[in-house]
Backbone bond lengths (Angstrom), bond angles and torsions (degrees), N, CA, C in turn:
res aa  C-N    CA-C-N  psi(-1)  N-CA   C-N-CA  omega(-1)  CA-C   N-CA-C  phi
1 X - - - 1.463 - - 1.521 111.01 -
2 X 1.378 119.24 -158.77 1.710 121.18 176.78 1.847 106.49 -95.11
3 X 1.685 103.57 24.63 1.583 91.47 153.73 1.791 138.71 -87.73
4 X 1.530 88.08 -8.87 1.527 119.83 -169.05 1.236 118.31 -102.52
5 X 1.507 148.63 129.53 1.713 127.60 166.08 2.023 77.90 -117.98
6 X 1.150 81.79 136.48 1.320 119.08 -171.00 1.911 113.02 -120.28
7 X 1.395 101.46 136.35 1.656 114.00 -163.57 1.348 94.95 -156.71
8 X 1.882 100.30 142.29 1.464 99.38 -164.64 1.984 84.52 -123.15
9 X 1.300 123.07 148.16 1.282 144.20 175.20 1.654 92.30 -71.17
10 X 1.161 129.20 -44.35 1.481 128.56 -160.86 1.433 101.87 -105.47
11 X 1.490 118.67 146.17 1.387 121.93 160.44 1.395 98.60 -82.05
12 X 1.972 93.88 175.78 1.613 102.87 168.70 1.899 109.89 -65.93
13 X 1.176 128.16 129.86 1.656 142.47 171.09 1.300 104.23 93.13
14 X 1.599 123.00 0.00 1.370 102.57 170.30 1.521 129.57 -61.98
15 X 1.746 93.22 146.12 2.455 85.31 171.10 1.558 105.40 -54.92
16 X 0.953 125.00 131.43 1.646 106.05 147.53 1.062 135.58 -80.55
17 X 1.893 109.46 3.73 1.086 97.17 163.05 1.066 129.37 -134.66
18 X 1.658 114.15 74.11 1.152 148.57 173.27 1.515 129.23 176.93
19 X 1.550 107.33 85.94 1.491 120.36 -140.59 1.389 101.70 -126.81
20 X 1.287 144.41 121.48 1.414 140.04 166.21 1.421 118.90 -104.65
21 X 1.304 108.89 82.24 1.811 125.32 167.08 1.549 108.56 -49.88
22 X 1.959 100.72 124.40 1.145 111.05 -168.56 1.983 88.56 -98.38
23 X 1.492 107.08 -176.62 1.294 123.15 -178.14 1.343 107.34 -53.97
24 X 1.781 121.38 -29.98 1.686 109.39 171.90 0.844 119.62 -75.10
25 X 1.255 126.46 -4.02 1.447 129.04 -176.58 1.788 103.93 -82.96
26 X 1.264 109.25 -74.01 1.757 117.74 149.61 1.512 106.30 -3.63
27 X 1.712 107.35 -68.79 1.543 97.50 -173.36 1.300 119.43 -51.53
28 X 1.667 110.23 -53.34 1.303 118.21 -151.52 1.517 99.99 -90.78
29 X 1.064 141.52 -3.02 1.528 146.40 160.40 1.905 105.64 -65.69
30 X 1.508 101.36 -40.15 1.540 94.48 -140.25 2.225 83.21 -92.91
31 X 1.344 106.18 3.82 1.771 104.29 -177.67 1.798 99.21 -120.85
32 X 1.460 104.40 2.78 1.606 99.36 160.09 1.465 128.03 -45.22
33 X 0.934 112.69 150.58 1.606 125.52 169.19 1.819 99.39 -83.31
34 X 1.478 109.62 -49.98 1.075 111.76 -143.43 1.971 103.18 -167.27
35 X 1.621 110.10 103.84 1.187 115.42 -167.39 2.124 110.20 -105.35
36 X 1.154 87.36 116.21 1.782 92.62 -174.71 1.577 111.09 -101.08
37 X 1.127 93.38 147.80 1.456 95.78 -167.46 2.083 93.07 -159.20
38 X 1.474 89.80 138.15 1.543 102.33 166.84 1.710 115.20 -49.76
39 X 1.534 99.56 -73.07 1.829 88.89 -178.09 1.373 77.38 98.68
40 X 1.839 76.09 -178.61 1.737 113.60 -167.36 1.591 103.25 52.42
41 X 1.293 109.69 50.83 1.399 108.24 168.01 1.450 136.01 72.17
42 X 1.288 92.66 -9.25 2.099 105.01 172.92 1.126 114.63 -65.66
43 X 1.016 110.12 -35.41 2.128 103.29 -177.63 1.543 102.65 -82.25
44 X 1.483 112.72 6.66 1.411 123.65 -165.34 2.381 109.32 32.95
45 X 1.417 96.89 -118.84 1.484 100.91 -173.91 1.366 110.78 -109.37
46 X 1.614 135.64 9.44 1.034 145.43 163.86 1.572 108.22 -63.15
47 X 1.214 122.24 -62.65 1.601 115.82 178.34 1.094 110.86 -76.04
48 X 0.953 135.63 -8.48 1.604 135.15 155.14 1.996 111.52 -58.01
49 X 1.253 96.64 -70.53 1.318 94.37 -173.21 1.809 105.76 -64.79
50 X 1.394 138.96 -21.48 1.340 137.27 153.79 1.258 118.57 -47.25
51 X 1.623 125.58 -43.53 0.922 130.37 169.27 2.104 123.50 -43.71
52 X 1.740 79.25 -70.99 1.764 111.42 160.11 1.776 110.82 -14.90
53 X 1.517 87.64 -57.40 1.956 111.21 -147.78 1.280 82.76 -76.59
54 X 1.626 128.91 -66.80 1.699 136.06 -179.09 1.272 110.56 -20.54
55 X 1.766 113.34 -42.22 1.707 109.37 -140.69 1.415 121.04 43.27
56 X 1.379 99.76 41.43 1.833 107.55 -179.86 2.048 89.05 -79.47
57 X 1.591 102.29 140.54 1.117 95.91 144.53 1.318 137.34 -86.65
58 X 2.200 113.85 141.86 0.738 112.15 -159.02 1.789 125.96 -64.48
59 X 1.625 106.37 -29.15 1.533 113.74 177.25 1.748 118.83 -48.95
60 X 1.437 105.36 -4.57 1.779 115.35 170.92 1.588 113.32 -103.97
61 X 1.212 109.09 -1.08 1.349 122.75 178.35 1.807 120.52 -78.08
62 X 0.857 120.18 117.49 1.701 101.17 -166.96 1.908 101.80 -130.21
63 X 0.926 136.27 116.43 1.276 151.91 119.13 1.545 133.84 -38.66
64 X 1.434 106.75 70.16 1.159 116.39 176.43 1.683 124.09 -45.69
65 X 1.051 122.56 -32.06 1.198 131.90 178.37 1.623 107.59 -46.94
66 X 1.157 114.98 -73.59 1.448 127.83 169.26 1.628 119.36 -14.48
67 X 1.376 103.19 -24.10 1.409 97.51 -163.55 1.834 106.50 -126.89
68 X 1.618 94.10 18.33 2.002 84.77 177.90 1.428 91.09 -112.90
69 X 1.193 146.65 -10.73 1.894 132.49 -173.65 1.103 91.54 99.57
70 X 2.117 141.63 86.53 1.214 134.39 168.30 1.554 108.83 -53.96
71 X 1.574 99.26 161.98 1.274 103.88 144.61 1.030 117.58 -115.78
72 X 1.581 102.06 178.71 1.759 103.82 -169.94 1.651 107.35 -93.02
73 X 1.291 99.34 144.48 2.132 100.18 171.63 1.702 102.36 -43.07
74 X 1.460 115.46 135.63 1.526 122.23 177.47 1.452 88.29 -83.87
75 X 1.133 124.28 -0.53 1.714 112.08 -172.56 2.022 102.86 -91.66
76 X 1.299 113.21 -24.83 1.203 88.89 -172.35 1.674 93.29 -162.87
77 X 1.262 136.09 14.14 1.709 164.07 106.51 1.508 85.66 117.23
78 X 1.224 127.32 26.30 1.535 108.57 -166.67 1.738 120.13 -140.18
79 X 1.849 97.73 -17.05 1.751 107.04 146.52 1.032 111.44 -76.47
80 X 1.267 106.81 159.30 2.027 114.73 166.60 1.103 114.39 -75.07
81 X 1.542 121.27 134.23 1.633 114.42 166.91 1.491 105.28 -61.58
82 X 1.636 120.26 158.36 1.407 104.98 -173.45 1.880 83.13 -135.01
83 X 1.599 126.38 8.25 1.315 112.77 167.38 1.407 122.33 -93.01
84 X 1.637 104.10 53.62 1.603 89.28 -161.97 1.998 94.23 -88.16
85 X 1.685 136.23 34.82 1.502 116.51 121.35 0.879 145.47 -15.48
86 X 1.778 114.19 -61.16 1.333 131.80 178.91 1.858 112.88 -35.37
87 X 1.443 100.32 -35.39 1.446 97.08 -149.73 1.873 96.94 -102.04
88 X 1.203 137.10 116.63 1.429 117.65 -152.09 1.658 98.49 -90.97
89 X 1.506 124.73 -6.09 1.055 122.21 171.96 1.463 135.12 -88.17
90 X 1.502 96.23 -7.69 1.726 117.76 156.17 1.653 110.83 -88.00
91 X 1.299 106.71 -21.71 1.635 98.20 -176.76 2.080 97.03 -77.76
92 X 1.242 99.40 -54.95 1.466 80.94 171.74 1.702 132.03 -25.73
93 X 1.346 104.94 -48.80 1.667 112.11 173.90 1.571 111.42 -56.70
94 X 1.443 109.98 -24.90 1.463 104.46 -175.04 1.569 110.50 -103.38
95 X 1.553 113.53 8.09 1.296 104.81 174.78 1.262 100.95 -123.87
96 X 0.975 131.43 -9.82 2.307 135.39 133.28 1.588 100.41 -29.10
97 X 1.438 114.51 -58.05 1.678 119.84 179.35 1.166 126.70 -53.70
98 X 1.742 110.63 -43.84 1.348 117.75 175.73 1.282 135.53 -65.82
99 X 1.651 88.11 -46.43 1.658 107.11 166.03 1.699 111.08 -66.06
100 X 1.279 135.95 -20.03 1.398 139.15 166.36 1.386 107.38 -64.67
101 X 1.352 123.48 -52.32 1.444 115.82 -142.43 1.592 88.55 -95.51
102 X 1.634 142.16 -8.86 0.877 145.95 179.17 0.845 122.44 -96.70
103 X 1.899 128.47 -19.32 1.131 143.22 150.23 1.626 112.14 -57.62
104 X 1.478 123.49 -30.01 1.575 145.91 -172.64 2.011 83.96 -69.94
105 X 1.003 111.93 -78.15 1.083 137.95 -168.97 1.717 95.98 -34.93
106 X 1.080 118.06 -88.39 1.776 143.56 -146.23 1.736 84.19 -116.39
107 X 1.392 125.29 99.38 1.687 125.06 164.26 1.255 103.38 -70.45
108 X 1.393 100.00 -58.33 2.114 102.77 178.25 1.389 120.53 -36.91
109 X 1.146 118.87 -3.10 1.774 119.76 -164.21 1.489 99.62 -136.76
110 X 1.487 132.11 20.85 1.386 125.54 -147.48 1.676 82.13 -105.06
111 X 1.407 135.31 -35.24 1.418 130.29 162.67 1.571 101.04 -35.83
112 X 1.381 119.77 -77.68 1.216 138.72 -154.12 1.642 102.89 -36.87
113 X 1.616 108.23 -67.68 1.357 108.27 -157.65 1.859 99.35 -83.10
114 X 0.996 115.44 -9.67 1.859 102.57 167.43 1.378 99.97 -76.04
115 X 1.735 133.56 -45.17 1.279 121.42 167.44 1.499 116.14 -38.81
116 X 1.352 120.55 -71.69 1.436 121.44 -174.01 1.431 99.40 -61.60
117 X 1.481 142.82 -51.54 1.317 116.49 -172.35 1.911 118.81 -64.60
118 X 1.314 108.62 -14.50 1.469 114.78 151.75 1.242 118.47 -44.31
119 X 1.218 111.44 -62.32 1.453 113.11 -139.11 2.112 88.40 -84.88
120 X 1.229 114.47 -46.08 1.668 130.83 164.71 1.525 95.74 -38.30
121 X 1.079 129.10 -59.74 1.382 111.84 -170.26 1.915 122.14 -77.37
122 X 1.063 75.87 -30.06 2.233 92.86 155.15 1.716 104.06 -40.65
123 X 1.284 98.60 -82.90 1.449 99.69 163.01 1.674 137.50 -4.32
124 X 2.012 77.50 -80.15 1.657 91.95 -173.81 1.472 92.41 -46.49
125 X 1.635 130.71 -51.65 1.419 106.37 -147.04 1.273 110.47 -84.52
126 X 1.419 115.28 -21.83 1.307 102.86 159.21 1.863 125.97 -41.95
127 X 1.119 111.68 -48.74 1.602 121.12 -166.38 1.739 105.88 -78.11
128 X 1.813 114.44 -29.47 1.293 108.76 155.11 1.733 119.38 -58.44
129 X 1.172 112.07 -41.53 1.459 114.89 176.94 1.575 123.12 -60.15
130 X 1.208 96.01 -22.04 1.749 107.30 -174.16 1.571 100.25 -81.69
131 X 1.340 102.15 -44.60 1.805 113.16 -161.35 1.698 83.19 -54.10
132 X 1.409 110.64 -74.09 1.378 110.64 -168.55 1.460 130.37 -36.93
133 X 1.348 112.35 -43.18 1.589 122.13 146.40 1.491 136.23 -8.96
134 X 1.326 91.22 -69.65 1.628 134.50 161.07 1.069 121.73 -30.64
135 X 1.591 94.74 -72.35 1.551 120.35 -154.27 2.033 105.56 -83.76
136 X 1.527 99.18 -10.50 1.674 103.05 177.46 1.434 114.06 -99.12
137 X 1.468 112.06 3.89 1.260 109.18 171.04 1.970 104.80 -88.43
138 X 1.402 112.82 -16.45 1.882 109.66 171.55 1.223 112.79 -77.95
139 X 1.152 115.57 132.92 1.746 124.63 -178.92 1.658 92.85 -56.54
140 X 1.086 127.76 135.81 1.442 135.60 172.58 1.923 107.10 -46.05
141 X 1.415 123.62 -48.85 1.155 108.61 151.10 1.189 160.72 -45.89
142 X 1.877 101.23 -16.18 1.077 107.48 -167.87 2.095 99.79 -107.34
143 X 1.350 109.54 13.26 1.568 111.58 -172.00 1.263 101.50 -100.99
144 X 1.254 112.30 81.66 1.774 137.17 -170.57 1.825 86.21 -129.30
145 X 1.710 102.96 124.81 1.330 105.02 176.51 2.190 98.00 -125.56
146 X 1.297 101.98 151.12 1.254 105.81 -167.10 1.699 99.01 -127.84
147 X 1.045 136.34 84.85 1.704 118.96 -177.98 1.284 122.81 -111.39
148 X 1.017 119.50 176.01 1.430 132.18 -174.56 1.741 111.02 -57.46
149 X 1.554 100.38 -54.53 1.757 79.69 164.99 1.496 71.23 -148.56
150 X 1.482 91.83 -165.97 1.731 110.22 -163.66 1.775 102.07 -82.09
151 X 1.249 89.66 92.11 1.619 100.18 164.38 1.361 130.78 -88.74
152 X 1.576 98.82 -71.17 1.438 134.29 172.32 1.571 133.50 -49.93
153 X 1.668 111.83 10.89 1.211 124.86 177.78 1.585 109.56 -50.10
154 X 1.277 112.21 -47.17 1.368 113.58 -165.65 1.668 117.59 -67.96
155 X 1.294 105.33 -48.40 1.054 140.88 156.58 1.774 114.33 -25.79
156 X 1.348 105.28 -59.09 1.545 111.65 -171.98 2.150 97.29 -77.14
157 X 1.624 87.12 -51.43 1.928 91.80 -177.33 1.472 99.07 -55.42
158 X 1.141 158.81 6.01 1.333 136.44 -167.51 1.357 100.09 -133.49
159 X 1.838 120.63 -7.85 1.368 115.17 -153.32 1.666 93.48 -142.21
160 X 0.962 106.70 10.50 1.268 104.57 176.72 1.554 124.60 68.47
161 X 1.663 122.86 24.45 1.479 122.14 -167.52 1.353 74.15 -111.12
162 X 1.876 103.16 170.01 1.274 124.74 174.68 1.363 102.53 -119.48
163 X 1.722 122.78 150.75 1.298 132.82 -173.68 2.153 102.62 -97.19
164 X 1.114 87.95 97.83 1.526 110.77 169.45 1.656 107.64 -45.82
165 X 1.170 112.83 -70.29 1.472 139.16 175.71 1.678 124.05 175.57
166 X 1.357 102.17 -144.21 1.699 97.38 -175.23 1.714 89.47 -163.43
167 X 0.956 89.13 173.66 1.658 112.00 -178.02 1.381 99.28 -86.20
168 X 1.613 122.82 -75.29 1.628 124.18 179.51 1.354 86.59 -83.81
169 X 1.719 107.27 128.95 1.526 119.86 173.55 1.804 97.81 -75.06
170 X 1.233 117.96 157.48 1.477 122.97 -179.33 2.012 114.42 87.29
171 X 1.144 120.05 169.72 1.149 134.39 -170.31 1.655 104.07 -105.73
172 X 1.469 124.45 13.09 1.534 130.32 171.10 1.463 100.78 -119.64
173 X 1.392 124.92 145.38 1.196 123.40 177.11 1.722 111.86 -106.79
174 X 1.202 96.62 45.39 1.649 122.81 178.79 1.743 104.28 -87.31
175 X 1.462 87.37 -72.71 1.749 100.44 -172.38 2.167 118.15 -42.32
176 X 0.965 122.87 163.97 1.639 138.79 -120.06 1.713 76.77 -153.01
177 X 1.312 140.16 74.26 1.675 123.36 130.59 1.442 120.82 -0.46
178 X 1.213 128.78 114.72 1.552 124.86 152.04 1.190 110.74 -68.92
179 X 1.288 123.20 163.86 1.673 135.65 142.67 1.417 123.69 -15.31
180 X 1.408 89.94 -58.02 1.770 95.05 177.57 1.150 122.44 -67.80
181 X 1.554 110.73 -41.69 1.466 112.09 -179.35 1.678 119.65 -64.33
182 X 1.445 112.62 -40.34 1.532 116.61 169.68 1.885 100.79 -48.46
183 X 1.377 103.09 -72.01 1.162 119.14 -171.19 1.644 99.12 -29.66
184 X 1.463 135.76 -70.84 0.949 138.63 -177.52 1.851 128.65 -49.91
185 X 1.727 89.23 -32.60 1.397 111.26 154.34 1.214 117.95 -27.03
186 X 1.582 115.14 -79.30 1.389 148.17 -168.88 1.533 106.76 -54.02
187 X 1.386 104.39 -55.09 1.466 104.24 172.57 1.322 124.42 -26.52
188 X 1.793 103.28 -72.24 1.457 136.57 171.75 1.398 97.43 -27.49
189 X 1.403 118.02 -77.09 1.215 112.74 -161.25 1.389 135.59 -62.97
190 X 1.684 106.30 -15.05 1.371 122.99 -176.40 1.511 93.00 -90.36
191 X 1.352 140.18 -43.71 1.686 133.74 166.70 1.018 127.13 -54.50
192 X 1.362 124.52 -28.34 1.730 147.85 175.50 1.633 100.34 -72.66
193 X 0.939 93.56 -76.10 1.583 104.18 -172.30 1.143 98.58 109.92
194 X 1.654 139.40 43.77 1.325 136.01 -179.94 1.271 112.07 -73.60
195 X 1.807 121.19 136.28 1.255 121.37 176.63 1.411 116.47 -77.08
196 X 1.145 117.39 -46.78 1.348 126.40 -161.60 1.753 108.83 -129.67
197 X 1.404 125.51 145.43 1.466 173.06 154.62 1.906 92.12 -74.62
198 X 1.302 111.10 95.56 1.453 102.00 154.49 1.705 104.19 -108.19
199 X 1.626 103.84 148.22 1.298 129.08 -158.74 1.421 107.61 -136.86
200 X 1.493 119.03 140.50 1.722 120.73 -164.13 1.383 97.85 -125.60
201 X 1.422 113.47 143.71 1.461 131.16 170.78 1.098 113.18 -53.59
202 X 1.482 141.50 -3.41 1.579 126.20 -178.98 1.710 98.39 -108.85
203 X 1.150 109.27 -15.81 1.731 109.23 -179.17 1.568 112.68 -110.01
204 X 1.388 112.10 134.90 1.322 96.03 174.01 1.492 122.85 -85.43
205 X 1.849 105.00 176.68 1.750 96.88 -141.48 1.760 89.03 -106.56
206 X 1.385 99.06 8.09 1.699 99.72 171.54 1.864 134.02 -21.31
207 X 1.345 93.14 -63.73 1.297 113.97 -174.97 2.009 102.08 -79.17
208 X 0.981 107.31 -38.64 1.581 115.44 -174.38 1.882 96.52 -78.18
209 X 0.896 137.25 0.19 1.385 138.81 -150.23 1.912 85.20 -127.05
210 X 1.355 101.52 -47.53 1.492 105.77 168.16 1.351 118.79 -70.50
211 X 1.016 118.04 -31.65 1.597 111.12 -175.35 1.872 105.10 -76.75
């Protein structure tokens, strides 16, 4: 509502994980009430060292991740997935958090944001209900997802698709495909019978355009 002025570190299509915070950022970090951040490693060490530079204290710092049940990277089961968006019934857990730590923050407004996180989670279940909709019109064989890098984990665990592979192996869109791995790519997809290569606006579709 108009109890909050609200500022985002990321534009719309930025990586998040690979971000260079200028001095407004510094400002407006270090006069926060209250700094949110995904976690599980997506902002990697950039919001860390923003944090650092702010001298924000950390007890206003919040890591949403922590609090929906990660999953693990399908690429190697042992990083945390950090897109758990995808799944609107884990985002609920993180907007239980928001509305908590903002209620911590602002008591006078602690009605307000359980109202709006009510009415937000109305939503989510609406948009879980739709996905499912959706998702029963694909022959169960045919919910094979292929992406640009490992996004869509959450997405497939909640919806019943399976993760084929990805173009950038891993859940950072840092990492560099070998030969083999494309090569092996290709395989996949010619044994699968996968229709579609989905591709995201913050990565380019170079390598996925090649495969």
């Amino acid at each position: 509502g108009d109890r909050v002025s609200v500022f985002s570190l990321l534009g719309p299509g930025d990586d998040p994980h690979g971000v260079s915070p200028g001095a407004q950022d510094v400002r407006r970090v270090a006069d926060a009430d209250l700094v949110l951040s995904v976690g599980l490693d997506l902002e990697a060490d950039w919001l860390e060292k923003l944090i650092a530079n702010a001298s924000a204290d950390p007890s206003r710092t919040v890591a949403l991740g922590e609090v929906i049940d990660p999953l693990r990277s399908h690429d190697d089961g042992i990083a945390p997935d950090p897109h758990f968006w995808f799944d609107p019934l884990r985002v609920k857990l993180a907007v239980s958090e928001i509305s908590a730590r903002l209620s911590a923050v602002d008591p006078d407004g602690a009605e307000v944001y359980r109202a709006n996180a009510t009415v937000y989670d109305a939503r989510l279940d609406e948009l879980h209900a739709w996905i499912q909709e959706q998702v029963a019109w694909i022959p169960p064989q045919r919910r094979l997802l292929l992406t640009s890098h490992e996004s869509l984990g959450y997405l497939a665990d909640r919806y019943g698709f399976e993760i084929v592979g990805a173009v950038i192996p891993g859940i950072t869109t840092e990492a560099e495909p070998s030969a083999k791995e494309i090569t092996g790519l290709v395989d996949a997809i010619l044994e699968r019978r996968v229709a579609a290569v989905f591709t995201e606006p913050s990565v380019s579709d170079r390598l996925a355009r090649m495969v």
